[in-house]
C-alpha positions as CSV (number, residue, x, y, z in Angstrom):
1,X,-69.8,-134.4,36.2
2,X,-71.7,-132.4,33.3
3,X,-71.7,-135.8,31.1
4,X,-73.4,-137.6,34.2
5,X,-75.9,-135.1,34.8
6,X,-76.8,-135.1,30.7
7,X,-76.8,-138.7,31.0
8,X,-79.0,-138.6,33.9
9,X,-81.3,-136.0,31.7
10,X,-81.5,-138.0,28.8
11,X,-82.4,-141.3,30.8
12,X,-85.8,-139.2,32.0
13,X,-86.3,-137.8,29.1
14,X,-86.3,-140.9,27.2
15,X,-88.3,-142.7,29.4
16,X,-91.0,-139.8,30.0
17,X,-91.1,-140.1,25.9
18,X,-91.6,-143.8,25.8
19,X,-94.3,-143.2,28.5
20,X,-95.9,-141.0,26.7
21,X,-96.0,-142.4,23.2
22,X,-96.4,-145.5,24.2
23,X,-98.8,-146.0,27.5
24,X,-100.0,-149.5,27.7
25,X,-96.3,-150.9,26.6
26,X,-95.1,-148.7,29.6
27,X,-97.8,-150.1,31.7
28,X,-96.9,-153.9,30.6
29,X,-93.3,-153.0,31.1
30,X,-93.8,-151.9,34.6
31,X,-95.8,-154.7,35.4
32,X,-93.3,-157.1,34.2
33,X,-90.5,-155.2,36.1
34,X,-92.9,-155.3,38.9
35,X,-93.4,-159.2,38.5
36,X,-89.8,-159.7,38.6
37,X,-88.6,-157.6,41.8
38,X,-91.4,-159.4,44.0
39,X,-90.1,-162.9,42.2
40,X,-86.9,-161.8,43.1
41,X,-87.8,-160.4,47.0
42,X,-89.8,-163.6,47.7
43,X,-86.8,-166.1,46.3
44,X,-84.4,-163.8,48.9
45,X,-86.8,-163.7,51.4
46,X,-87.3,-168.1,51.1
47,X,-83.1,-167.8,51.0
48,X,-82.4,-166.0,53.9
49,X,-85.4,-168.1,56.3
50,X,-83.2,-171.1,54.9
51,X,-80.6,-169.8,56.4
């Protein structure tokens, strides 16, 4: 349980490093993460109207 909760610490305090070093490649990155969930929501939305 202690690795998992350092794990989970590290994870954040990667990613608020990134963020903060590097703002418009975090911006980009969200907005391709972004792109891809609502790709992804409307392909499972056409699949399951198919159904």
């Amino acid at each position: 349980m202690f690795v998992r909760r350092c794990g989970f610490l590290a994870c954040w305090l990667v990613l608020a490093l990134y963020v903060l070093r590097h703002p418009l490649g975090a911006a980009d990155t969200v907005a391709a993460i972004g792109g891809g969930l609502a790709a992804l929501a409307d392909a499972l939305a056409a699949f399951a109207s198919a159904l």
